[in-house]
NUTOR-43214 format. One record per atom (N, C-alpha, C, O): x negated, y negated, z negated; residue in three letters; atom name. Coordinates in nm, 4 decimals, m for minus. Layout:
N
         X         Y         Z  res  atom
         X         Y         Z  ala    CA
...
END
This chain:
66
         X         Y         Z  res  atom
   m0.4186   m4.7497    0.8830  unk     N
   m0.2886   m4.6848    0.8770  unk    CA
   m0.2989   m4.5380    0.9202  unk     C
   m0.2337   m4.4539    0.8584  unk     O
   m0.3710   m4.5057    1.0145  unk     N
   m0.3659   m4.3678    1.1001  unk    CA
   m0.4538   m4.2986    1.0106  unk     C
   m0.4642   m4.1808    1.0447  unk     O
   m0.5421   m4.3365    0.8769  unk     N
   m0.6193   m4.2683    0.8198  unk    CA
   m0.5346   m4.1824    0.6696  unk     C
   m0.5675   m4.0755    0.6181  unk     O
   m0.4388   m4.2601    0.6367  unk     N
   m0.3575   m4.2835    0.5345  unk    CA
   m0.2826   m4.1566    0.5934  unk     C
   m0.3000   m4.0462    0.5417  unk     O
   m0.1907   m4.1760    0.7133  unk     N
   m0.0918   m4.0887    0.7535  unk    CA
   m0.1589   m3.9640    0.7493  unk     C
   m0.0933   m3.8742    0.6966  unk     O
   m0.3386   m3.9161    0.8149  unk     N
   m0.3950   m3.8120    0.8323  unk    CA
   m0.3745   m3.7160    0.6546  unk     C
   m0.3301   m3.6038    0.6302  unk     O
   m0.4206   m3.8059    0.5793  unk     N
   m0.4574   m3.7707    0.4410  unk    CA
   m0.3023   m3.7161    0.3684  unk     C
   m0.2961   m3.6365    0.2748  unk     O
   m0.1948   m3.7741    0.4303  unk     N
   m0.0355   m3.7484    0.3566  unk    CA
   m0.0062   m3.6324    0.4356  unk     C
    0.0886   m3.5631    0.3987  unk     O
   m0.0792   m3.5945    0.5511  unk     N
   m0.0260   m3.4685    0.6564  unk    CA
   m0.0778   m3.3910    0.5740  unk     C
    0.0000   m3.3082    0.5266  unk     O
   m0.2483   m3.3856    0.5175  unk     N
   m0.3443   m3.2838    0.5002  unk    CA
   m0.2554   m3.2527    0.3470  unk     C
   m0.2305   m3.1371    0.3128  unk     O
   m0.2086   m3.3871    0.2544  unk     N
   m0.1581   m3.3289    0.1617  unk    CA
   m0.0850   m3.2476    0.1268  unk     C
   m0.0979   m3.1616    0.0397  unk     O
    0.0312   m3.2802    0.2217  unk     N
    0.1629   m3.1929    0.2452  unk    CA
    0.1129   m3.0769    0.2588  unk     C
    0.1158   m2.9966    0.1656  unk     O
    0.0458   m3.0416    0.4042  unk     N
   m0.0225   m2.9213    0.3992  unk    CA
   m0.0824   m2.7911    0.2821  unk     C
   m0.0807   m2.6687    0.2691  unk     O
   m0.1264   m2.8989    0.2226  unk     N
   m0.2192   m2.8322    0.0836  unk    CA
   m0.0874   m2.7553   m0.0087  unk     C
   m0.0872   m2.6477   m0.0685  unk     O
    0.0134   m2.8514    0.0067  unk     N
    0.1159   m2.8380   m0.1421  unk    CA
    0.2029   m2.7385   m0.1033  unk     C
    0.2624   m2.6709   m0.1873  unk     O
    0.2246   m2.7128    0.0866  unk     N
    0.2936   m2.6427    0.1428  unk    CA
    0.2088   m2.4355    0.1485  unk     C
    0.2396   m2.3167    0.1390  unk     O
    0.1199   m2.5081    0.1655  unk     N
   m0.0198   m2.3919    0.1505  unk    CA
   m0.0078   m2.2943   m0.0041  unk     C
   m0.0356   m2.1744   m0.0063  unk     O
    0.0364   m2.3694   m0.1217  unk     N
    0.0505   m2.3649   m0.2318  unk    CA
    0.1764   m2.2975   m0.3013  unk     C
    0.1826   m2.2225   m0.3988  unk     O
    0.3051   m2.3654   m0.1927  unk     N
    0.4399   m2.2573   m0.2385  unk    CA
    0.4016   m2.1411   m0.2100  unk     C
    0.4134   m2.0450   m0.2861  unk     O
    0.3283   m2.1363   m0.0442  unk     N
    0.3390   m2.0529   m0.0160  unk    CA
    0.2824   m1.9326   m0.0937  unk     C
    0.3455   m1.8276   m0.1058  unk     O
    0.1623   m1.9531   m0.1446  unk     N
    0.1179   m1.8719   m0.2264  unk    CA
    0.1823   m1.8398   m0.3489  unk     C
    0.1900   m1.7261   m0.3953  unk     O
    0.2242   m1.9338   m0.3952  unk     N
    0.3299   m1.8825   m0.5435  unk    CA
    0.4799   m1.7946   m0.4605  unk     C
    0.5705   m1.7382   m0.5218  unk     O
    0.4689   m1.8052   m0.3338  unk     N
    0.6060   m1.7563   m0.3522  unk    CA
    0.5684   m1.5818   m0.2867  unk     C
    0.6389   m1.4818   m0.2732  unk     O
    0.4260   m1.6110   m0.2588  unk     N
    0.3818   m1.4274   m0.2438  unk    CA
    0.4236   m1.3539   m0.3304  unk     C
    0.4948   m1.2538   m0.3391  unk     O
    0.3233   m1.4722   m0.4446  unk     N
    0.3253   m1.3635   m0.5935  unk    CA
    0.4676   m1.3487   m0.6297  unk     C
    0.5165   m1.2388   m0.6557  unk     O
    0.5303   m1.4531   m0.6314  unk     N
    0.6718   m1.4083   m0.7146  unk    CA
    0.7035   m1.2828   m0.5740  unk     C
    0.7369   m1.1854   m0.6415  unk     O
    0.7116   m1.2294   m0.4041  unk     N
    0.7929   m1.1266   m0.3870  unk    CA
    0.6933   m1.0397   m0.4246  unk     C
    0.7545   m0.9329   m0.4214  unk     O
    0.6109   m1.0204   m0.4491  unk     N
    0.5148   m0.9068   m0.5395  unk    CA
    0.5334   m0.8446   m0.6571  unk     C
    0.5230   m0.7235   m0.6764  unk     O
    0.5572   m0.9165   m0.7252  unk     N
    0.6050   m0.9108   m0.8598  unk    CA
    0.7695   m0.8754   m0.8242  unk     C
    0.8331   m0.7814   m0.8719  unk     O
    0.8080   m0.9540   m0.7492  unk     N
    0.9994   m0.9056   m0.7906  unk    CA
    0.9825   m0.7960   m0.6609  unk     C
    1.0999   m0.7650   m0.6406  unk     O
    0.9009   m0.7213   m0.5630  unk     N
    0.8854   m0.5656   m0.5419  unk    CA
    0.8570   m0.4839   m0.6540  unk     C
    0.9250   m0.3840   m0.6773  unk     O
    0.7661   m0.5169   m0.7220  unk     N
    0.7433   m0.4078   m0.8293  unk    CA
    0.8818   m0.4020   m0.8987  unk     C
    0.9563   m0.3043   m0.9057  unk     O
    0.8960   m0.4930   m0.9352  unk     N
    1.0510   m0.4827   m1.0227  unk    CA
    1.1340   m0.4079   m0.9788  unk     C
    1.1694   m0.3042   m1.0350  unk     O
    1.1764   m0.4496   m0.8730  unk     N
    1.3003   m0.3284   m0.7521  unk    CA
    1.2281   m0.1863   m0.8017  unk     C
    1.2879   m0.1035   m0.8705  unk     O
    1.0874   m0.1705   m0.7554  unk     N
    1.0732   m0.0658   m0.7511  unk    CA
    1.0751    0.0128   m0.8695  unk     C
    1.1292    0.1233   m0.8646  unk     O
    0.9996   m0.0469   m1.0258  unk     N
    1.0654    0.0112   m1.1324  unk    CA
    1.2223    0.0407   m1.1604  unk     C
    1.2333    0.1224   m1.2518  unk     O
    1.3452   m0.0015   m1.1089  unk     N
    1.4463   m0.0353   m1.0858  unk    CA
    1.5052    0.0965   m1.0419  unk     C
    1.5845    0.1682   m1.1029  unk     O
    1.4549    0.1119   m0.9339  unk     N
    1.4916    0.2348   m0.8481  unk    CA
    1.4162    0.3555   m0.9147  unk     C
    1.4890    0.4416   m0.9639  unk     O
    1.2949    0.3718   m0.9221  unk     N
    1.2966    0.4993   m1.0488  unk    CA
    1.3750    0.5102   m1.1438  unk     C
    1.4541    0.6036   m1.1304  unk     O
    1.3889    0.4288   m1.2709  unk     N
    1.5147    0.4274   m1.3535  unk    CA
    1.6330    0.4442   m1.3017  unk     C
    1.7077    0.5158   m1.3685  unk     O
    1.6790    0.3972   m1.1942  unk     N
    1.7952    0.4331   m1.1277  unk    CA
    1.8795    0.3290   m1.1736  unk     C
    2.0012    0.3436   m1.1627  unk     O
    1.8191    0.1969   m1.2375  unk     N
    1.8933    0.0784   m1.2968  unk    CA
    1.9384   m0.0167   m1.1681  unk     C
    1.8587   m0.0788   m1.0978  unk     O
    2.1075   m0.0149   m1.1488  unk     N
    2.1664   m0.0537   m1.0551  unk    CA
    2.1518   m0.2080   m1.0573  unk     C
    2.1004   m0.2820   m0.9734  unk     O
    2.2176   m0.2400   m1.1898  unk     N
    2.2113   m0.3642   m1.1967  unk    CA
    2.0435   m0.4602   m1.1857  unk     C
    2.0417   m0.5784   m1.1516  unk     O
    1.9797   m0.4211   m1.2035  unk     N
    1.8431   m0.4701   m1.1949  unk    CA
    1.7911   m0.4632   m1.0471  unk     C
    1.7221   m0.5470   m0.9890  unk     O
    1.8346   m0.3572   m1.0047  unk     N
    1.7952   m0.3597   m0.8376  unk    CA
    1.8627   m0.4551   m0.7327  unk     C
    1.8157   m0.5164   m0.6368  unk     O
    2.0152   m0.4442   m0.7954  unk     N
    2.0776   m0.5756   m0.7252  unk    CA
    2.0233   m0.7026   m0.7346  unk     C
    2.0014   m0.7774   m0.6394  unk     O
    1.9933   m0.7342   m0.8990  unk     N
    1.9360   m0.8916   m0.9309  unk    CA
    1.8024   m0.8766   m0.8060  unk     C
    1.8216   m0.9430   m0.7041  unk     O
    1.6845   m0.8014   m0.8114  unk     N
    1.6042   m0.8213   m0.7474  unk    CA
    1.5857   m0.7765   m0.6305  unk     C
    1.4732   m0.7545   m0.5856  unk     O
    1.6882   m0.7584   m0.5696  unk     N
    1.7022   m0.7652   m0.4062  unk    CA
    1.7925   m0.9418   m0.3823  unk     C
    1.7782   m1.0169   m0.2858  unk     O
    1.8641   m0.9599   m0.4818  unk     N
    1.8896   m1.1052   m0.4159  unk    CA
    1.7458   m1.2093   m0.4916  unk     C
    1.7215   m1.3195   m0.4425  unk     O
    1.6960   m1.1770   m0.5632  unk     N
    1.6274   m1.2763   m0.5555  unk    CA
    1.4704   m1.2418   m0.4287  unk     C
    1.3909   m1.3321   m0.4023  unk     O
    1.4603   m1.1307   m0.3823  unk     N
    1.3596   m1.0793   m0.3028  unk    CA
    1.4339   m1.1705   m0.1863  unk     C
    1.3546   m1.2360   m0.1188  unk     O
    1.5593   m1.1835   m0.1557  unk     N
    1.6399   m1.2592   m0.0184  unk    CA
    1.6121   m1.3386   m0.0324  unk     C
    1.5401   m1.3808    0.0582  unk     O
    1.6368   m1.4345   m0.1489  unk     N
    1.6143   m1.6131   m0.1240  unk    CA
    1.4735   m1.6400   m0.1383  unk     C
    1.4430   m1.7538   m0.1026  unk     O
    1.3979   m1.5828   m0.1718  unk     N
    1.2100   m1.6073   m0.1861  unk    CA
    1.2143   m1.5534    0.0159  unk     C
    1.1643   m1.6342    0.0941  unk     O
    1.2670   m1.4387    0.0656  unk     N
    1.2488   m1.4359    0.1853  unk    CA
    1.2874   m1.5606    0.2691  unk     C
    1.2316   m1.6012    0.3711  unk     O
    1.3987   m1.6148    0.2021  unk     N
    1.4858   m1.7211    0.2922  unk    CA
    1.3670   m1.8633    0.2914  unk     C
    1.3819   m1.9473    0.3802  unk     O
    1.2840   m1.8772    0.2164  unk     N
    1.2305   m1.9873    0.1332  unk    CA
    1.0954   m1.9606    0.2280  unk     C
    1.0485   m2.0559    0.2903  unk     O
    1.0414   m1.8438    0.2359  unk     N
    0.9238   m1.8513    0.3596  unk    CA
    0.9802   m1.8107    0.4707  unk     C
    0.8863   m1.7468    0.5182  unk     O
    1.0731   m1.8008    0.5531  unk     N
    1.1356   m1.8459    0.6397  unk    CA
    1.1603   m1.9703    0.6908  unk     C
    1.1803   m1.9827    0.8117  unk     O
    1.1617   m2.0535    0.6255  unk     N
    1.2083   m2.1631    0.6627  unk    CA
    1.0725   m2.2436    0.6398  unk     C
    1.0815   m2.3653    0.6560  unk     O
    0.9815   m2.2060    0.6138  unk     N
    0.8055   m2.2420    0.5828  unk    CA
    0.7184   m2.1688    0.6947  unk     C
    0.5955   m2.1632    0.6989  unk     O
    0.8221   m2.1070    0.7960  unk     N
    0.7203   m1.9871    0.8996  unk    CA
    0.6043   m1.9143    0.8368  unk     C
    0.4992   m1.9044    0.9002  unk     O
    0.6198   m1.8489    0.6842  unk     N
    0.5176   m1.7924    0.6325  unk    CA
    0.5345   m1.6662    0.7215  unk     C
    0.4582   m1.6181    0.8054  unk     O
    0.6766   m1.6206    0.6714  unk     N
    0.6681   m1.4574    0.7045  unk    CA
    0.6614   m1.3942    0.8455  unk     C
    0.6554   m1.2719    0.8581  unk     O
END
């Protein structure tokens, strides 16, 4: 039993290890965006990707990435 539980911790781990990394790339990618955004001076595009830069923040927050 205690070998089973070790292996479902390490999994979790792995899959948790794994958002975390997809959710780098996506605020990487949605920084560049803002930042093309703000040269153009495109309002509406800077808004979309400052709220989605918040909830990818909110999402490793609550994962103690950041």
């Amino acid at each position: 039993m205690a070998m089973k539980q070790v292996m479902n911790t390490s999994k979790k781990r792995d899959v948790q290890q794994q958002r975390m990394n997809v959710l780098r790339l996506e605020m990487d990618y949605e920084l560049a965006v803002l930042f093309e955004a703000i040269q153009t001076k495109n309002t509406e595009t800077q808004t979309k990707s400052k709220q989605k830069l918040m909830s990818i923040r909110e999402e490793l927050m609550k994962m103690k990435a950041l």
